[in-house]
N, CA and C of each residue as an Amber inpcrd file, in Angstrom:
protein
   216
  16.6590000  -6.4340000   7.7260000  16.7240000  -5.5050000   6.6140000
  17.6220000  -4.3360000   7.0200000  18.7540000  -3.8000000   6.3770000
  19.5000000  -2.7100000   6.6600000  18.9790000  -1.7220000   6.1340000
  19.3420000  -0.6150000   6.6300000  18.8090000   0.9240000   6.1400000
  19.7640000   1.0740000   4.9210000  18.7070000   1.5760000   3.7900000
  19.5460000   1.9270000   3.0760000  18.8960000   3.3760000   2.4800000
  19.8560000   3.9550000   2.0920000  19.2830000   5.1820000   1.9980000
  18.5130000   5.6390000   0.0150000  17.9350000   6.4350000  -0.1430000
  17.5390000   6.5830000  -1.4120000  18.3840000   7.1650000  -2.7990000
  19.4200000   7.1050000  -2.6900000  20.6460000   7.6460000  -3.4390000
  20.1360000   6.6870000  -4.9090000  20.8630000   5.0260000  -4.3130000
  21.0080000   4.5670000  -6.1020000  19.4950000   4.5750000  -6.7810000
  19.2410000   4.6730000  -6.2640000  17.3990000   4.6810000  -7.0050000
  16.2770000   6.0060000  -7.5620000  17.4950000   7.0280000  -7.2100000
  17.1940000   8.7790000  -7.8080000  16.8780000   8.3180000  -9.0560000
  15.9160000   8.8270000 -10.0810000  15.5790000   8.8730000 -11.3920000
  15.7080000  10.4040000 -11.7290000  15.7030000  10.5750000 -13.3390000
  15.4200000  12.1780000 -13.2710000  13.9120000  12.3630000 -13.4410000
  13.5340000  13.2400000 -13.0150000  12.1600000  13.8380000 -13.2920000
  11.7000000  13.7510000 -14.5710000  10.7470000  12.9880000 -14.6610000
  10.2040000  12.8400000 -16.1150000   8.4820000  13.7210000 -16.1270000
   8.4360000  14.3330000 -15.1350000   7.5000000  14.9700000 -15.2530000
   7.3650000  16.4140000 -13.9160000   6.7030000  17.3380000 -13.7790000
   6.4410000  17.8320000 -12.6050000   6.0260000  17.4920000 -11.6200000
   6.5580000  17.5810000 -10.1840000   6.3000000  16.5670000  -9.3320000
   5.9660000  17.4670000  -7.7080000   4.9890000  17.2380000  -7.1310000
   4.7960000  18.3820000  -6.0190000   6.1250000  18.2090000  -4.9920000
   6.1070000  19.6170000  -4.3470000   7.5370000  19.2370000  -3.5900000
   6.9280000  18.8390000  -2.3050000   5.4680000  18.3880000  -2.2700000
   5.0140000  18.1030000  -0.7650000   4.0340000  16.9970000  -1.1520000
   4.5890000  16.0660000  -0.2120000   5.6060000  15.5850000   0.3700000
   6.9650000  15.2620000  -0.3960000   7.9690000  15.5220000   0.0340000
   9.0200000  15.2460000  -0.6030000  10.1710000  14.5950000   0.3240000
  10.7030000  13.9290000  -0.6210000  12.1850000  13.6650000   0.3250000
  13.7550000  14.3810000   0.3790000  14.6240000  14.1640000   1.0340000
  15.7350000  14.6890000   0.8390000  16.9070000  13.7760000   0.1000000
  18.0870000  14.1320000  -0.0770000  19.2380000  13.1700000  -0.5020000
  19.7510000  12.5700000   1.0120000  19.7600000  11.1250000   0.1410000
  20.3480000  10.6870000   1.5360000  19.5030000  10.2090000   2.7580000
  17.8750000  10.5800000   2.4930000  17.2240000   9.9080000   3.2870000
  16.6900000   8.7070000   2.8630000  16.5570000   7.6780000   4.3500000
  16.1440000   6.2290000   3.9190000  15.3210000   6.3390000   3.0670000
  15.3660000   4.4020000   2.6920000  14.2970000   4.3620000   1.5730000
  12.7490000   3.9600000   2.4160000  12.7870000   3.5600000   3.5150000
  11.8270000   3.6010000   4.4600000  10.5560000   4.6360000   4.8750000
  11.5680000   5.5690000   4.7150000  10.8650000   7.3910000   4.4990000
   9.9320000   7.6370000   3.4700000  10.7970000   7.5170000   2.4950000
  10.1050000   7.4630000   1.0150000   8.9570000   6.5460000   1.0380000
   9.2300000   5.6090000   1.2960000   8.2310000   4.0990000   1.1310000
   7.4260000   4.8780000   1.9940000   7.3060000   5.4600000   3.2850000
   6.2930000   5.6440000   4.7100000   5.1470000   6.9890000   3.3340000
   5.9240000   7.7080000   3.2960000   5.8430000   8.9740000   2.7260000
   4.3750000   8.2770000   1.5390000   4.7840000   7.8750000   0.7100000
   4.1200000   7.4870000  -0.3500000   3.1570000   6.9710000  -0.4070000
   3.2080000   5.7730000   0.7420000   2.2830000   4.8520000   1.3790000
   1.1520000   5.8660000   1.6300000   1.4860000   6.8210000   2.7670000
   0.6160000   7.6990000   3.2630000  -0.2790000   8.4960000   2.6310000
   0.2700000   8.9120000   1.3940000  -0.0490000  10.0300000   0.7690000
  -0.3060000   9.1540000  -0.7680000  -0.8360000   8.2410000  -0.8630000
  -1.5880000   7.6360000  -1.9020000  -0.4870000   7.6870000  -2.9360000
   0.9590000   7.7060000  -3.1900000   1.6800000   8.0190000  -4.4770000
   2.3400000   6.8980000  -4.9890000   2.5850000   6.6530000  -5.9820000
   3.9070000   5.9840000  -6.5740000   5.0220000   6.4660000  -7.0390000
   5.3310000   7.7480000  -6.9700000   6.6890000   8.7710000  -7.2980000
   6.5880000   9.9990000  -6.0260000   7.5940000  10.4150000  -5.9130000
   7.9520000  11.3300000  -4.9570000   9.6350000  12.3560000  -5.3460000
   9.2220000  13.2620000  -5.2740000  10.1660000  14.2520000  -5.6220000
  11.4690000  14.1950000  -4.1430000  12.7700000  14.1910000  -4.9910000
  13.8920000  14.4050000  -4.3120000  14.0150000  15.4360000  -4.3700000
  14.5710000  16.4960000  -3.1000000  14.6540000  17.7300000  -3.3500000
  15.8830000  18.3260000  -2.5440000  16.3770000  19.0210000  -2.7970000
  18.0710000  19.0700000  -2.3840000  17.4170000  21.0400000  -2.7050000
  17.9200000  21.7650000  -1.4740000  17.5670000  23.2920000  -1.2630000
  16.2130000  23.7990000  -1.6610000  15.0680000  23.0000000  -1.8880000
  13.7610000  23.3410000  -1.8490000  13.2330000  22.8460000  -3.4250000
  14.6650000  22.4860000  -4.0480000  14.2160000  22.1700000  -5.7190000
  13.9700000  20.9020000  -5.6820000  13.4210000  20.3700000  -6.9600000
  13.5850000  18.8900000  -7.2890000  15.1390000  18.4830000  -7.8260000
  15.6430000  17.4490000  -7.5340000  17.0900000  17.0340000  -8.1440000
  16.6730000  15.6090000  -8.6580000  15.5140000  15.3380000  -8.6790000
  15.2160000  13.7190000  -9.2930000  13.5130000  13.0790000  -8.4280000
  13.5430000  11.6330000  -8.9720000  12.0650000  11.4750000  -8.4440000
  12.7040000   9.8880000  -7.7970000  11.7750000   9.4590000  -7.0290000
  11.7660000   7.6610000  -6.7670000  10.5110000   7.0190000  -6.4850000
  10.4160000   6.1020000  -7.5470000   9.3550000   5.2640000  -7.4540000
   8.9530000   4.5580000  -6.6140000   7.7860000   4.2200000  -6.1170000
   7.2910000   3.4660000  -4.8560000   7.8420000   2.0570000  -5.7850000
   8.1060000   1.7020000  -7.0120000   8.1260000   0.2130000  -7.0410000
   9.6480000   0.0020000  -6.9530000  10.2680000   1.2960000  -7.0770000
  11.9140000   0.7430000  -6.9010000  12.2700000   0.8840000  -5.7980000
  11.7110000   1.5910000  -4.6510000  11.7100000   1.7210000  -3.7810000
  11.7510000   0.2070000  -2.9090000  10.6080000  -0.6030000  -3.0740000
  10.2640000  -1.5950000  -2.6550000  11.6210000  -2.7500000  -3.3460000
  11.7840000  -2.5120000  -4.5460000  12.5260000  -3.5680000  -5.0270000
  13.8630000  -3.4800000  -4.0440000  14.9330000  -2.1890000  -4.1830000
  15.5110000  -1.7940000  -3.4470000  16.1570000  -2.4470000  -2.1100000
  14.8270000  -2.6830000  -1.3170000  14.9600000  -2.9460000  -0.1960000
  14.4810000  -4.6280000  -0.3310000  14.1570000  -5.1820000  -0.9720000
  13.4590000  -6.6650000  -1.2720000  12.3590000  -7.3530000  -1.6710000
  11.3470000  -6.1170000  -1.5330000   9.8900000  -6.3890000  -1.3850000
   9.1650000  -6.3660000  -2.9660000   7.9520000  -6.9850000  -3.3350000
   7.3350000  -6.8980000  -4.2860000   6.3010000  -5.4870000  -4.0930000
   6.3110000  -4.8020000  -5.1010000   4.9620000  -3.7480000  -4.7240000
   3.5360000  -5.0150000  -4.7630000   2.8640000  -4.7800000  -3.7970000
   1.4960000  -4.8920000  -3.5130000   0.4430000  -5.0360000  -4.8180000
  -0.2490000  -6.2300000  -4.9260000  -1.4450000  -6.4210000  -6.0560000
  -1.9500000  -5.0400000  -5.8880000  -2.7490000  -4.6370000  -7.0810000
  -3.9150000  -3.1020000  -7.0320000  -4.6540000  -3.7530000  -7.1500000
């Protein structure tokens, strides 16, 4: 699996989104995926100088990279 980073998979914010945990531009999608996993989420705020600039879904996240999201 290559690193790929979270760029094509930015959405815009369709709602308010905590900036903690958050990710940056440009960081893997691995991060995000670790991040989310951890912290019970399926969206996570991109944040570029402390703001939000967009969100990414734990399921595009997964698609992204190859994977199916997980039965609930």
């Amino acid at each position: 699996m290559t690193s790929r980073n979270i760029d094509p998979i930015i959405r815009p914010c369709t709602e308010e989104l905590p900036l903690e945990p958050s990710v940056g531009i440009g960081e893997k999608i691995t991060r995000a995926i670790e991040l989310m996993v951890s912290h019970n989420l399926n969206r996570i705020a991109v944040v570029r100088n402390r703001r939000a600039v967009g969100m990414i879904r734990l399921e595009d996240a997964f698609q992204e990279i190859g994977l199916e999201m997980p039965a609930k």
